[in-house]
MDAnalysis code that builds the backbone (N, CA, C; Angstrom):
import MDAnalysis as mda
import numpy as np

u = mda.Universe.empty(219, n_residues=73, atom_resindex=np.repeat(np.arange(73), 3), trajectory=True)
u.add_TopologyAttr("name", ["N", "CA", "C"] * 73)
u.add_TopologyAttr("resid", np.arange(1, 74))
u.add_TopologyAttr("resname", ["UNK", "UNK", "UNK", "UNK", "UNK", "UNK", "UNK", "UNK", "UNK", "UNK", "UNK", "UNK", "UNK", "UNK", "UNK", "UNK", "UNK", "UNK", "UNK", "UNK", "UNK", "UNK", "UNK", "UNK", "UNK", "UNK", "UNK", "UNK", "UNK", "UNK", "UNK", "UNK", "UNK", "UNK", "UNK", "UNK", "UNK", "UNK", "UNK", "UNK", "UNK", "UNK", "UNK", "UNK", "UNK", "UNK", "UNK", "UNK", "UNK", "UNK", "UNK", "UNK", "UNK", "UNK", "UNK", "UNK", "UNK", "UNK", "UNK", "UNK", "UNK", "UNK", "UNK", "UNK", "UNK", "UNK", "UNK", "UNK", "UNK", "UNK", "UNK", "UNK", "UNK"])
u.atoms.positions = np.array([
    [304.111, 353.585, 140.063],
    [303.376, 354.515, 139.224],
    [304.296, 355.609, 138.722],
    [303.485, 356.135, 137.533],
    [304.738, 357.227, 137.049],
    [304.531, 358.513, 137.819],
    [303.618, 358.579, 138.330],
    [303.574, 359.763, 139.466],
    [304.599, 359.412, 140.791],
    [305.284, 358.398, 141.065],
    [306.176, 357.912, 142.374],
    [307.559, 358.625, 141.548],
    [307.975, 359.320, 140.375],
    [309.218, 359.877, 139.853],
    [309.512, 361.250, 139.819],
    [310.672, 361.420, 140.582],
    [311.114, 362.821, 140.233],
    [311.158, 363.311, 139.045],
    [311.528, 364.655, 138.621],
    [311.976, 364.721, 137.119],
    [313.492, 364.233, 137.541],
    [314.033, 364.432, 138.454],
    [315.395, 363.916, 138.438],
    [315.685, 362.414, 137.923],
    [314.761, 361.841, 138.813],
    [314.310, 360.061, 138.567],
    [314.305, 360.128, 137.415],
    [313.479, 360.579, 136.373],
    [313.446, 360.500, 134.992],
    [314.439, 361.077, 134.128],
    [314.986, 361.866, 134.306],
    [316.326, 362.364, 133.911],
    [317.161, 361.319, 133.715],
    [317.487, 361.000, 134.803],
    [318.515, 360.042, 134.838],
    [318.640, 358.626, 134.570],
    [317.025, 358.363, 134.783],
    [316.811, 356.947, 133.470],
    [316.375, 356.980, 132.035],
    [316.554, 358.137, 131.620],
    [316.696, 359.161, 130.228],
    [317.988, 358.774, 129.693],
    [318.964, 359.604, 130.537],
    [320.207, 359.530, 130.075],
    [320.774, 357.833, 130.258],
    [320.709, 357.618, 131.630],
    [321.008, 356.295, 131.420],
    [320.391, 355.037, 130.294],
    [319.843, 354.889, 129.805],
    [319.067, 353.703, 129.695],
    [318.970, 353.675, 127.902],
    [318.361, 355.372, 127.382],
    [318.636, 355.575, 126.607],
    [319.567, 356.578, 125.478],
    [319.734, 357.895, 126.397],
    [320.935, 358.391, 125.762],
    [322.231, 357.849, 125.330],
    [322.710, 357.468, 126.844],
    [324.295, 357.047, 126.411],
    [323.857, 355.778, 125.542],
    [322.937, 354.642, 124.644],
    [323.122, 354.176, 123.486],
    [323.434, 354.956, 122.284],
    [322.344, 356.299, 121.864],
    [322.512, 356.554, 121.357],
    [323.752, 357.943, 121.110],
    [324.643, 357.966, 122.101],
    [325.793, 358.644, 122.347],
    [326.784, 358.115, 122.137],
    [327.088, 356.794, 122.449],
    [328.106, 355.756, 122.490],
    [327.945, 355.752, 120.554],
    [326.991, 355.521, 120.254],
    [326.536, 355.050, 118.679],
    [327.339, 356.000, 118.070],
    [327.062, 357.532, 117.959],
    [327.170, 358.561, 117.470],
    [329.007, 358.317, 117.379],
    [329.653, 358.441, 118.453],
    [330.814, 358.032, 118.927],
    [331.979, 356.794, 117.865],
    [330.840, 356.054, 117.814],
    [331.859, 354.455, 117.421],
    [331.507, 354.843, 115.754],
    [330.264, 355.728, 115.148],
    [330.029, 355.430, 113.841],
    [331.446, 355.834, 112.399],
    [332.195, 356.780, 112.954],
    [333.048, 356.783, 112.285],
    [333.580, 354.981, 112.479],
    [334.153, 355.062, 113.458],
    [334.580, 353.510, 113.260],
    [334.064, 352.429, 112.522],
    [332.948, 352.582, 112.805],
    [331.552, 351.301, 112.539],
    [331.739, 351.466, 110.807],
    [331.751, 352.812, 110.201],
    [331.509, 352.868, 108.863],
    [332.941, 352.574, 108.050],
    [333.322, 352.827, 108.760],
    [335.114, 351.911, 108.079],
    [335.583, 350.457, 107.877],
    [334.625, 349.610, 109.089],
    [334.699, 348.580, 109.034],
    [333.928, 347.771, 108.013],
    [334.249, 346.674, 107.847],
    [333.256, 346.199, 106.502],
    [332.266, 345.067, 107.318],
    [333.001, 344.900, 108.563],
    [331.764, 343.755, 109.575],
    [331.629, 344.295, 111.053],
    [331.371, 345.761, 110.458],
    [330.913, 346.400, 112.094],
    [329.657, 346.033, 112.472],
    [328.777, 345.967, 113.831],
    [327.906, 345.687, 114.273],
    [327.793, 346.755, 115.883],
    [326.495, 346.658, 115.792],
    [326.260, 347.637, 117.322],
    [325.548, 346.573, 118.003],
    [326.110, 346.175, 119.145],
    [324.842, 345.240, 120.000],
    [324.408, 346.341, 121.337],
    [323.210, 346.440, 121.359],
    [322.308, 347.138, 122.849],
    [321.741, 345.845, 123.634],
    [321.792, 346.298, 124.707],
    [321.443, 345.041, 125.708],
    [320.246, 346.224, 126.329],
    [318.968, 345.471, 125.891],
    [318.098, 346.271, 126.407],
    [316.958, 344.992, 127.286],
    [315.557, 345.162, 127.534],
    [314.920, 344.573, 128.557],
    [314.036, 344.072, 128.214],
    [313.299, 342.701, 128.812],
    [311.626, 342.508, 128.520],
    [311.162, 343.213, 128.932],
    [311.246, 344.331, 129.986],
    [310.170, 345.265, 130.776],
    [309.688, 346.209, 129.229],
    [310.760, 346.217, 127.992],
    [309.717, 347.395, 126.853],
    [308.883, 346.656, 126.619],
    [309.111, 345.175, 126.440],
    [307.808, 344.426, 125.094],
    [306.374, 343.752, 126.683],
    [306.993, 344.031, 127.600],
    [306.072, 343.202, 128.960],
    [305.955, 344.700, 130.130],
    [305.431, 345.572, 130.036],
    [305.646, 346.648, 130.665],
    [305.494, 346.182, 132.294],
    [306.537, 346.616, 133.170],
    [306.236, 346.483, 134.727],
    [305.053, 347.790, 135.430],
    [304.415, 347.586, 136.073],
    [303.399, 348.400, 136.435],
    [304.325, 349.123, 137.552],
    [305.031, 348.844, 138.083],
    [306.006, 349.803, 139.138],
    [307.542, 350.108, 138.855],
    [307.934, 349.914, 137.092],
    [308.965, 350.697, 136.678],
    [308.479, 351.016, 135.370],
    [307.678, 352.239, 134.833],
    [307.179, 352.858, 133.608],
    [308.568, 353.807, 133.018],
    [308.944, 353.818, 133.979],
    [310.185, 354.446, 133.036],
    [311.251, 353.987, 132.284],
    [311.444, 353.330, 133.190],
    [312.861, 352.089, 132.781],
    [312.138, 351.439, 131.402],
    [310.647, 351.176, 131.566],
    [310.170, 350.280, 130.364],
    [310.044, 351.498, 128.929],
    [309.742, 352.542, 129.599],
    [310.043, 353.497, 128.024],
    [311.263, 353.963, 127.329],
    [311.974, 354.237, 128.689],
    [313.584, 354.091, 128.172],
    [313.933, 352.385, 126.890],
    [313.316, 351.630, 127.998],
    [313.956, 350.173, 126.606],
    [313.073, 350.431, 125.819],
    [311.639, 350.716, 125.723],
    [311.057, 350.690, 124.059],
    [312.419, 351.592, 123.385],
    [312.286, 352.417, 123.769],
    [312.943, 353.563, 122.855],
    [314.038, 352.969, 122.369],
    [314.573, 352.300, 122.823],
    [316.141, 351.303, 122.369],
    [315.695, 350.588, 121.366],
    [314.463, 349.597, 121.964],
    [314.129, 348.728, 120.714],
    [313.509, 349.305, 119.387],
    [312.970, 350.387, 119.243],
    [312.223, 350.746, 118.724],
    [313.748, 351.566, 117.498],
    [314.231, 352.025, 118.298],
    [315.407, 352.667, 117.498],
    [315.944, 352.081, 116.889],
    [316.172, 350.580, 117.139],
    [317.067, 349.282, 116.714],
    [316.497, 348.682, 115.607],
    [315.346, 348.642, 115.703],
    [314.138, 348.248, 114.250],
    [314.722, 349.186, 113.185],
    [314.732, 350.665, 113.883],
    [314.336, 351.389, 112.383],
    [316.049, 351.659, 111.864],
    [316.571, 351.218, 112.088],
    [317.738, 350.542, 111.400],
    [318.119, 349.765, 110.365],
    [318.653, 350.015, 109.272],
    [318.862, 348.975, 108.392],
    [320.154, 349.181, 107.822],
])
C-alpha cells in the first residue's frame, strides 16, 4: 500500500526511476541534437501499464517514463 512508504521511500524512487531519465536526457541532448540518428532508449516496466497492488510507486515512477516517452516526437 502507498501508506507502507516513507517520504524517503518515495524520494528515492522519484529520483531513481524517474528523474535520473529525465536528467541523463537533459545531459546527452546537446549530443542527441548534433547527431542526425540519435535516439534515447528508457528501459521502463509492465508494473505502469499492469499496476502492482504492493509497489504503487515504482508503478508511477514508470507511468511517468512512459507517458513522457509518448509525448515526444
Amino acid at each position: 500500500m502507498v501508506t507502507d512508504y516513507t517520504a524517503e521511500d518515495v524520494s528515492f524512487l522519484t529520483s531513481t526511476n524517474f528523474e535520473s531519465a529525465y536528467k541523463i536526457s537533459v545531459l546527452a541532448h546537446p549530443l542527441l541534437k548534433a547527431s542526425a540518428a540519435a535516439s534515447v532508449v528508457f528501459i521502463s516496466s509492465i508494473v505502469g501499464a499492469l499496476p502492482i497492488y504492493t509497489a504503487p510507486i515504482l508503478g508511477a515512477t514508470k507511468v511517468g517514463i512512459s507517458g513522457n516517452m509518448q509525448l515526444q516526437y
